[in-house]
DRENMARKOL-18480 format. One record per atom (N, C-alpha, C): residue number from 1; z, x, y; atom name. Coordinates in pm, whole numbers, plus 50000, padded with zeros to 5 digits. Layout:
// residues N
<pt><num>NUM</num><up>Z</up><east>X</east><north>Y</north><atome>CA</atome></pt>
...
//
This chain:
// residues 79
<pt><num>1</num><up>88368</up><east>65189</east><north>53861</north><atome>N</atome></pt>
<pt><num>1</num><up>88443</up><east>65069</east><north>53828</north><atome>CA</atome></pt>
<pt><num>1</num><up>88357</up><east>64983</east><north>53734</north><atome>C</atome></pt>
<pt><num>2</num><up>88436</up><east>64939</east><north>53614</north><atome>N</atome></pt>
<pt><num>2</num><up>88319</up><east>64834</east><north>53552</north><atome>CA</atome></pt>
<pt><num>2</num><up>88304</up><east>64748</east><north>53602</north><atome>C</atome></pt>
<pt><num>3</num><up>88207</up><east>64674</east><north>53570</north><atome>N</atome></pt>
<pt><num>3</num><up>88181</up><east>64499</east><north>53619</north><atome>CA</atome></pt>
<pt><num>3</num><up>88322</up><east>64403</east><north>53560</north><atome>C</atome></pt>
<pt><num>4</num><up>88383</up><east>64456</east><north>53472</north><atome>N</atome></pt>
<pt><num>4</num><up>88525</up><east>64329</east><north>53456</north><atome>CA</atome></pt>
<pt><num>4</num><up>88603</up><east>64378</east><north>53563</north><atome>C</atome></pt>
<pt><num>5</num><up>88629</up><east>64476</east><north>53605</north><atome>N</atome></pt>
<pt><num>5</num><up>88727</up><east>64537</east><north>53747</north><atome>CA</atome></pt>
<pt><num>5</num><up>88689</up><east>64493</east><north>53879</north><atome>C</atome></pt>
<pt><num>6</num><up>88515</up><east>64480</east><north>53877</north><atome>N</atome></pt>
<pt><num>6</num><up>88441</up><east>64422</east><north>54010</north><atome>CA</atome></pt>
<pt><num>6</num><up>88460</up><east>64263</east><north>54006</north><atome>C</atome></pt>
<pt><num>7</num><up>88403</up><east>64190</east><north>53868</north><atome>N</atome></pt>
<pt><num>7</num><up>88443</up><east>64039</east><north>53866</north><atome>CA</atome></pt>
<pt><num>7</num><up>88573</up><east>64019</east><north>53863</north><atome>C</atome></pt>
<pt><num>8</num><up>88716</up><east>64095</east><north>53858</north><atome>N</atome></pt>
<pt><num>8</num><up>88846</up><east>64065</east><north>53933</north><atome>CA</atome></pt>
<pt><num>8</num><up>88851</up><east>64103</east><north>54052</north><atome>C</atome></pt>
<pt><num>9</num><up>88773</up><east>64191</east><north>54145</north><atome>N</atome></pt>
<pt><num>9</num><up>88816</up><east>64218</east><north>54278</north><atome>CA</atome></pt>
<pt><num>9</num><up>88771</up><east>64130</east><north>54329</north><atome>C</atome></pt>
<pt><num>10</num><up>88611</up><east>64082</east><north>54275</north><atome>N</atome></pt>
<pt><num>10</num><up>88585</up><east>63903</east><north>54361</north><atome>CA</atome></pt>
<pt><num>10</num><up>88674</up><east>63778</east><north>54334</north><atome>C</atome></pt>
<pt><num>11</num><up>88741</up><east>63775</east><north>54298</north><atome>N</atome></pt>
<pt><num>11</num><up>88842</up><east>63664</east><north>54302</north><atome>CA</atome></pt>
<pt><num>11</num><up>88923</up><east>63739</east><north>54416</north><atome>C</atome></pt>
<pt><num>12</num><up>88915</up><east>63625</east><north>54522</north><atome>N</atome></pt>
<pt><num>12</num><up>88990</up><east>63651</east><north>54635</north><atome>CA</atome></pt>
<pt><num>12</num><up>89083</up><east>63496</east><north>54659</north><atome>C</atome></pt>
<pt><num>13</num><up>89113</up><east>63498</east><north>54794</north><atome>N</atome></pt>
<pt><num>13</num><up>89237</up><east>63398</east><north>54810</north><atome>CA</atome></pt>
<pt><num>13</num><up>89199</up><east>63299</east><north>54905</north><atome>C</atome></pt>
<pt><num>14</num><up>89000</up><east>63313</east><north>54910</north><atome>N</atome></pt>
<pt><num>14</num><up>88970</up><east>63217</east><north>55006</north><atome>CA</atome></pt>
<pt><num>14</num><up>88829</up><east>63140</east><north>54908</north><atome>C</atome></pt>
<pt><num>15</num><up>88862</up><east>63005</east><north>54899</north><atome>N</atome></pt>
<pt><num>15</num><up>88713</up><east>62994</east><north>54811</north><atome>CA</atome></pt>
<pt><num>15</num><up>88602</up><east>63012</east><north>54839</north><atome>C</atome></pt>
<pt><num>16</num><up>88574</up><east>62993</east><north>55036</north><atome>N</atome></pt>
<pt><num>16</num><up>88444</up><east>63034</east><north>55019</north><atome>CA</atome></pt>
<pt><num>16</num><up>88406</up><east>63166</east><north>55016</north><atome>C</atome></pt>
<pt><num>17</num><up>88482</up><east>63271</east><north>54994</north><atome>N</atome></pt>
<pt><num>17</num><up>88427</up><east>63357</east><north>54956</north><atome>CA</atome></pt>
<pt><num>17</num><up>88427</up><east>63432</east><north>54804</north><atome>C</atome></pt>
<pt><num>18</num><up>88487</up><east>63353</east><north>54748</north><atome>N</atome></pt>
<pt><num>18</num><up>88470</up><east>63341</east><north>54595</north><atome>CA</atome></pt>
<pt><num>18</num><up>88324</up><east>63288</east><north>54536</north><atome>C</atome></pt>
<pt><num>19</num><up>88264</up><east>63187</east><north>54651</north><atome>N</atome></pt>
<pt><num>19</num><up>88173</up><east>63148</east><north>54607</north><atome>CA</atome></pt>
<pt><num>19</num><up>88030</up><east>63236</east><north>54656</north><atome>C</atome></pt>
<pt><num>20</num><up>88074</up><east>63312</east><north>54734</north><atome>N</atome></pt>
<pt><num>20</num><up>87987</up><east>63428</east><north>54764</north><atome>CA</atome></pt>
<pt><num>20</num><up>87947</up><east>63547</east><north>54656</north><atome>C</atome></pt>
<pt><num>21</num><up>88097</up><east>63581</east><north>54633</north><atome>N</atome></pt>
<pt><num>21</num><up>88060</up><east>63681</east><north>54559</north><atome>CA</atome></pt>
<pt><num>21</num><up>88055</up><east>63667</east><north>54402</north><atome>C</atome></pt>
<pt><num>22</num><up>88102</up><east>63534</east><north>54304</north><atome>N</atome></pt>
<pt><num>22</num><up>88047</up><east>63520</east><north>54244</north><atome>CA</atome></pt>
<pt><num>22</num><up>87979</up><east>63538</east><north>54155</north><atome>C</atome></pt>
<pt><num>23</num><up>87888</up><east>63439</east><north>54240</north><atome>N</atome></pt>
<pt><num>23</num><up>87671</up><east>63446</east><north>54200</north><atome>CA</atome></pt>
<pt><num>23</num><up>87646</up><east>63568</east><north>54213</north><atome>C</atome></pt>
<pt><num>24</num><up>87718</up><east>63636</east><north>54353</north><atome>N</atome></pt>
<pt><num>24</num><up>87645</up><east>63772</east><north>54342</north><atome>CA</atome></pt>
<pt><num>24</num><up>87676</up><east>63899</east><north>54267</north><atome>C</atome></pt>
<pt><num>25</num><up>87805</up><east>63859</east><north>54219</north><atome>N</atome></pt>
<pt><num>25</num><up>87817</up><east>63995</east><north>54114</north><atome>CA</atome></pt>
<pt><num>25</num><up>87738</up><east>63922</east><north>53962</north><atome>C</atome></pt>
<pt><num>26</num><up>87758</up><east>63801</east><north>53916</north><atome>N</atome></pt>
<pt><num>26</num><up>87684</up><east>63730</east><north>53841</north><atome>CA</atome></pt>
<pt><num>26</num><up>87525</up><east>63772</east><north>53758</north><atome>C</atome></pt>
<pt><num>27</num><up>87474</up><east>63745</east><north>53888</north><atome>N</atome></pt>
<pt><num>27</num><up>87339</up><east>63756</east><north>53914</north><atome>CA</atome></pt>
<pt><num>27</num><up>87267</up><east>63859</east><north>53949</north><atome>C</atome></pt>
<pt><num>28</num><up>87315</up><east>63964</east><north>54005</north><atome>N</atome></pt>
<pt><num>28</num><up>87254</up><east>64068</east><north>54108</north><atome>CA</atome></pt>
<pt><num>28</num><up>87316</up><east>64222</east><north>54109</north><atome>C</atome></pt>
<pt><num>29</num><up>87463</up><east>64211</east><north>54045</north><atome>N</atome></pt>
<pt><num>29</num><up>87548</up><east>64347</east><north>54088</north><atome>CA</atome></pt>
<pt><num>29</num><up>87467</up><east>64460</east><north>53929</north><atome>C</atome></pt>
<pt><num>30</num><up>87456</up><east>64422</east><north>53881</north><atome>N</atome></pt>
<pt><num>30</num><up>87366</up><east>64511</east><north>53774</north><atome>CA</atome></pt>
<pt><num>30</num><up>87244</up><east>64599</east><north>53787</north><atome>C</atome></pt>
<pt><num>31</num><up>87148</up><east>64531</east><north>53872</north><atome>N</atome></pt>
<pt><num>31</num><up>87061</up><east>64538</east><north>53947</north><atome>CA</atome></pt>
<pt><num>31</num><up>87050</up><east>64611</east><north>54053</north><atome>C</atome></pt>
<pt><num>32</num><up>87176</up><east>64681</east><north>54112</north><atome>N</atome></pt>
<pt><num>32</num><up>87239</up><east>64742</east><north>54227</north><atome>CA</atome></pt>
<pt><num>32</num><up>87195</up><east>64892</east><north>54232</north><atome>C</atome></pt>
<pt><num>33</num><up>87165</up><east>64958</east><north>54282</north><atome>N</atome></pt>
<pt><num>33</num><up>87207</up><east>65117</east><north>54297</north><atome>CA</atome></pt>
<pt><num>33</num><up>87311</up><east>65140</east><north>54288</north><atome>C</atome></pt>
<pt><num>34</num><up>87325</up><east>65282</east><north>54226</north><atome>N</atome></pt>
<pt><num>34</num><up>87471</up><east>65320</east><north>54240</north><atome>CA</atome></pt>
<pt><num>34</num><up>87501</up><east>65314</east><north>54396</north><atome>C</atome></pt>
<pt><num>35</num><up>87465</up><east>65367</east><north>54445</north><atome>N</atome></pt>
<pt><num>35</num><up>87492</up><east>65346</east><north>54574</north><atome>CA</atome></pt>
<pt><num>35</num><up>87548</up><east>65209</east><north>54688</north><atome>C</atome></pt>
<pt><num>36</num><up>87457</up><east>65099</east><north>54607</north><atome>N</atome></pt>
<pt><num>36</num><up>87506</up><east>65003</east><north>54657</north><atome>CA</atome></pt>
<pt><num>36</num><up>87607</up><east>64915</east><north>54590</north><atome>C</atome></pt>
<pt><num>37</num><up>87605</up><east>64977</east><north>54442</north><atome>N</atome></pt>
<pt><num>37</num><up>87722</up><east>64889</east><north>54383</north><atome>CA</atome></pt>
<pt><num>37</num><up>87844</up><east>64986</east><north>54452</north><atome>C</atome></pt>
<pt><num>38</num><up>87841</up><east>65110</east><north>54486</north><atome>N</atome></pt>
<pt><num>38</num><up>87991</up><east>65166</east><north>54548</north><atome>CA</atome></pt>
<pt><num>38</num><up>88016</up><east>65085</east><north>54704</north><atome>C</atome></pt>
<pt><num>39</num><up>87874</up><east>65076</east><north>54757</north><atome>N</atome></pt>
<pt><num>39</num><up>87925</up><east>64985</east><north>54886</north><atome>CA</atome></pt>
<pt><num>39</num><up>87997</up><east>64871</east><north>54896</north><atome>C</atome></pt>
<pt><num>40</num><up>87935</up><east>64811</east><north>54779</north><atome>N</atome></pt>
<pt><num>40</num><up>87980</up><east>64629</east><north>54678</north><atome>CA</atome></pt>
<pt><num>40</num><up>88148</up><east>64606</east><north>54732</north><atome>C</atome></pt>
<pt><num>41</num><up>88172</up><east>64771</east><north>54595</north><atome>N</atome></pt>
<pt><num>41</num><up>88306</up><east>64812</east><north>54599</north><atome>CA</atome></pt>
<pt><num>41</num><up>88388</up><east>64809</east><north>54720</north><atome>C</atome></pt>
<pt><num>42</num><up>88344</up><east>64855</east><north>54790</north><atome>N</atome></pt>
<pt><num>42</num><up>88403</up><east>64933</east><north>54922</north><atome>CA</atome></pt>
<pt><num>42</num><up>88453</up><east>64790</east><north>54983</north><atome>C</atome></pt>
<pt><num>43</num><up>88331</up><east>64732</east><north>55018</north><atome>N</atome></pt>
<pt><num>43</num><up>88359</up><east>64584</east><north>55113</north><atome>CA</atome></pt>
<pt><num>43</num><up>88418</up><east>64539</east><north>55031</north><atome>C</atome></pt>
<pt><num>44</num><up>88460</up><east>64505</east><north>54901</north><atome>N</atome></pt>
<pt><num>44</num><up>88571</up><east>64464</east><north>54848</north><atome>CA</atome></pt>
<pt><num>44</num><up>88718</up><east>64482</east><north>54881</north><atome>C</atome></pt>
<pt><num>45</num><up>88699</up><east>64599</east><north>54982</north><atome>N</atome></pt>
<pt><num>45</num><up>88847</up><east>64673</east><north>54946</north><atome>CA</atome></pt>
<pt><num>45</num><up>88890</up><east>64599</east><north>55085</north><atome>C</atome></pt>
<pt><num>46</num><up>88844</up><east>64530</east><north>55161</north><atome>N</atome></pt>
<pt><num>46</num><up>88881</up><east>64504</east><north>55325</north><atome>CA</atome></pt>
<pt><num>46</num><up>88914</up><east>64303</east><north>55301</north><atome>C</atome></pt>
<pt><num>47</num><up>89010</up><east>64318</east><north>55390</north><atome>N</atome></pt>
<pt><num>47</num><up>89068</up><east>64214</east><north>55387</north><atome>CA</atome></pt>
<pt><num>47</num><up>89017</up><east>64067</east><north>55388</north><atome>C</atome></pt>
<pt><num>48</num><up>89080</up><east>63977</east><north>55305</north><atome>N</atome></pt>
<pt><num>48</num><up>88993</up><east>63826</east><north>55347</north><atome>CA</atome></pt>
<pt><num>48</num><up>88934</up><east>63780</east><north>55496</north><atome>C</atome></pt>
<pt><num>49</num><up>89026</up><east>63779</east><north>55590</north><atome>N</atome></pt>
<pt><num>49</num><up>88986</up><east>63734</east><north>55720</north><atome>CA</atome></pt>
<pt><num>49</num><up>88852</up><east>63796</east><north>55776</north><atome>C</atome></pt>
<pt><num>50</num><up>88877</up><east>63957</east><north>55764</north><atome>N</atome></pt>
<pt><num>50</num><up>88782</up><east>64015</east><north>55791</north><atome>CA</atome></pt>
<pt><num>50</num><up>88632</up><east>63971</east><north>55733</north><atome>C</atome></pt>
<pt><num>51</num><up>88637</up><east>63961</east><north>55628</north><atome>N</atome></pt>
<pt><num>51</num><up>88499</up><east>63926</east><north>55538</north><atome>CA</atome></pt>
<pt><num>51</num><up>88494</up><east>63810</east><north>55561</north><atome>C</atome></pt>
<pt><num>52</num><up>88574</up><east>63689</east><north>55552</north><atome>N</atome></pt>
<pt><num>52</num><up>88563</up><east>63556</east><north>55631</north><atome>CA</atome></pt>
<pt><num>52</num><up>88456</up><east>63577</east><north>55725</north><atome>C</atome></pt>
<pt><num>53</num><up>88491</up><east>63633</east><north>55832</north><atome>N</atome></pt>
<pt><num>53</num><up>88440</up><east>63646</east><north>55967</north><atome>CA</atome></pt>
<pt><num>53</num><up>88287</up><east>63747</east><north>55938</north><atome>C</atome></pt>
<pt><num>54</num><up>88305</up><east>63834</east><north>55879</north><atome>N</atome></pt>
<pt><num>54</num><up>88174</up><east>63851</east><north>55835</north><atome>CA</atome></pt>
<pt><num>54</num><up>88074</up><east>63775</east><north>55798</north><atome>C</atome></pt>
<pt><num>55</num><up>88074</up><east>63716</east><north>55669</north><atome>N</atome></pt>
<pt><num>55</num><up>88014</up><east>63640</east><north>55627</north><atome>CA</atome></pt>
<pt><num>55</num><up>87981</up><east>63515</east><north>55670</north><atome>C</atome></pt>
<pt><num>56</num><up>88077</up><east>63445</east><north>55741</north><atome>N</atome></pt>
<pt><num>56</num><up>88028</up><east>63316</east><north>55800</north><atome>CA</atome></pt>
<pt><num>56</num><up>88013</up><east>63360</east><north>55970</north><atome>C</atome></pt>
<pt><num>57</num><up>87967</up><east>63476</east><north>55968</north><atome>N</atome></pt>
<pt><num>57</num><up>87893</up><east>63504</east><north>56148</north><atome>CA</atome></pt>
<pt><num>57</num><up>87953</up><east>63498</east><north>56234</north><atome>C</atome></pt>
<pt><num>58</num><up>88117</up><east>63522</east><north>56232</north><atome>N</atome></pt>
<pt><num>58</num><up>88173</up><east>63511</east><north>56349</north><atome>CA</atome></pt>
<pt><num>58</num><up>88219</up><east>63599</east><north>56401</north><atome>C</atome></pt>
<pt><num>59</num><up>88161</up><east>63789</east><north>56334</north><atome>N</atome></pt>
<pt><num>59</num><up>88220</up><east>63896</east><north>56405</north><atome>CA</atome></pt>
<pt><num>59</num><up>88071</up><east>63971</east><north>56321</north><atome>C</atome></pt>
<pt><num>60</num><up>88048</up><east>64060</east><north>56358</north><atome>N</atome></pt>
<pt><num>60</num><up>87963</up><east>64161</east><north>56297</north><atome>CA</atome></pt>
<pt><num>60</num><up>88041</up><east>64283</east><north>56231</north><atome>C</atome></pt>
<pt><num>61</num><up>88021</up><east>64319</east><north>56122</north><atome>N</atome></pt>
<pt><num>61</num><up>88088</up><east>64452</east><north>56086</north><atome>CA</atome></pt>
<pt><num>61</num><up>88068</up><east>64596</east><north>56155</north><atome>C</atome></pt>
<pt><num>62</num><up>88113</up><east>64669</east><north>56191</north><atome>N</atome></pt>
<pt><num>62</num><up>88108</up><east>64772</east><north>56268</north><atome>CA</atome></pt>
<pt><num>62</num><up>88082</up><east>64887</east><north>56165</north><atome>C</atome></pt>
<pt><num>63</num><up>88090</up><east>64881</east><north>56099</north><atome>N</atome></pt>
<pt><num>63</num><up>88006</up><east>64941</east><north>55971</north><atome>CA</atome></pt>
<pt><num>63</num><up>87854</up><east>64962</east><north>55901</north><atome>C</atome></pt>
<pt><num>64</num><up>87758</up><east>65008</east><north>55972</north><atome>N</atome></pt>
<pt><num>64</num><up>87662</up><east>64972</east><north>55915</north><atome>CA</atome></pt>
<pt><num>64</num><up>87627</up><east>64960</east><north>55780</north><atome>C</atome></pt>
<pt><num>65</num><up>87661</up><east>65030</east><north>55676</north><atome>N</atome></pt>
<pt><num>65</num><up>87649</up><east>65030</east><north>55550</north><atome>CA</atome></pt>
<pt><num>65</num><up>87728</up><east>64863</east><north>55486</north><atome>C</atome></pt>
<pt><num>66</num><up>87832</up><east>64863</east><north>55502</north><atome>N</atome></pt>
<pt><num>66</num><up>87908</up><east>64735</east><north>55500</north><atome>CA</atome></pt>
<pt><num>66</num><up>87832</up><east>64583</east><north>55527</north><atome>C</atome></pt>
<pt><num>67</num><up>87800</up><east>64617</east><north>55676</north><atome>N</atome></pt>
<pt><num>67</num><up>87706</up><east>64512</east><north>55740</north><atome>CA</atome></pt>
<pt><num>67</num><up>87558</up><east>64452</east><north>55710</north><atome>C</atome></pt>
<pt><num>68</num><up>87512</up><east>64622</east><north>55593</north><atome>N</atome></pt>
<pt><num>68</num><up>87432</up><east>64593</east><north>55565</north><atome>CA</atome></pt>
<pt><num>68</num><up>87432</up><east>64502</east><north>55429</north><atome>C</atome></pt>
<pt><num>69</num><up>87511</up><east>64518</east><north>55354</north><atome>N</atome></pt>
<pt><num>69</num><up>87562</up><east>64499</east><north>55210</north><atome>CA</atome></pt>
<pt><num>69</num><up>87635</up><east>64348</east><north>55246</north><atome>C</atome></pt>
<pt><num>70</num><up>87668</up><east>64298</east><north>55345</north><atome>N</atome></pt>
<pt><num>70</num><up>87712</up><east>64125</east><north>55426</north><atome>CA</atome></pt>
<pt><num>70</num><up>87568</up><east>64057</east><north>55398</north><atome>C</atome></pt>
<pt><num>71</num><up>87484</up><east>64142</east><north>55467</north><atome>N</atome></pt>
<pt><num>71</num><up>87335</up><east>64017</east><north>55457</north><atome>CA</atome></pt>
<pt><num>71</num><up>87292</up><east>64021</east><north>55316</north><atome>C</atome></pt>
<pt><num>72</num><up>87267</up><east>64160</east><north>55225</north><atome>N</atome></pt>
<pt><num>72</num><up>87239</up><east>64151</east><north>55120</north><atome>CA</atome></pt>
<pt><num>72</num><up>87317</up><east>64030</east><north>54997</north><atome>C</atome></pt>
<pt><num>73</num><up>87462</up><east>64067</east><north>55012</north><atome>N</atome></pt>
<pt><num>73</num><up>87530</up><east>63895</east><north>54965</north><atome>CA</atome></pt>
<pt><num>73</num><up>87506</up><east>63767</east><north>54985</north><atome>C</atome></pt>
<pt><num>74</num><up>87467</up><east>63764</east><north>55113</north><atome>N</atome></pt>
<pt><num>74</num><up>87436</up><east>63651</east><north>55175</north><atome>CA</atome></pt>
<pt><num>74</num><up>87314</up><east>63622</east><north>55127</north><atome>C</atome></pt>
<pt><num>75</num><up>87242</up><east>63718</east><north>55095</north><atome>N</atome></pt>
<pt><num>75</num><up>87086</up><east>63656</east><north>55057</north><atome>CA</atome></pt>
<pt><num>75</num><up>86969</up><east>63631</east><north>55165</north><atome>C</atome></pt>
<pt><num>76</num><up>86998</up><east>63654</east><north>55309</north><atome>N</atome></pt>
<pt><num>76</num><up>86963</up><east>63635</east><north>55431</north><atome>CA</atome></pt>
<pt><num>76</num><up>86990</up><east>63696</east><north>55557</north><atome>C</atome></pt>
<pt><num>77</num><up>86934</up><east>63698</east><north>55649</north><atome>N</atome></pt>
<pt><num>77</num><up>86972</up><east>63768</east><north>55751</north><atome>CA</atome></pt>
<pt><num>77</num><up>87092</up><east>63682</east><north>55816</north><atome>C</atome></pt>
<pt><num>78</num><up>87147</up><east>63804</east><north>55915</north><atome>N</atome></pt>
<pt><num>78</num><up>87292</up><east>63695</east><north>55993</north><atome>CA</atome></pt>
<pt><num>78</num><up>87218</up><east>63661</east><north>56088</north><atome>C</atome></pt>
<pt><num>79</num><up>87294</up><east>63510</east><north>56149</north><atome>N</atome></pt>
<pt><num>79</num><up>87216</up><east>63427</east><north>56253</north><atome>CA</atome></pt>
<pt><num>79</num><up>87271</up><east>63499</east><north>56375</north><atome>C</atome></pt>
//
């Protein structure tokens, strides 16, 4: 996928997670492994609520690869 196909899949329908991903395709998705820019991808493909709840710590992903690629966005470990 190019980066103009990835900077439209981050436009989502919730802002704060627009403001997540962003900076981070912005700043960082270039920089990626292939590997982790397909993960990028992947957690792209799963629904707002879900990643909501990911990202602001209120469910853990059951995914490790996914879950791992949550903290890497985040920039930090989950609390």
């Amino acid at each position: 996928m190019n980066i103009s196909r990835v900077k439209w899949a981050c436009r989502r329908g919730m802002l704060e997670l627009d403001v997540l991903f962003q900076p981070f395709v912005n700043e960082q998705y270039e920089c990626l492994t292939v590997e982790d820019k397909l993960c990028f991808i992947r957690l792209l493909t799963n629904e707002d609520p879900d990643l909501f709840a990911w990202f602001m710590g209120h469910e853990l992903c059951s995914d490790p690869e996914l879950a791992a690629m949550v903290v890497k966005v985040r920039g930090r470990p989950a609390a």
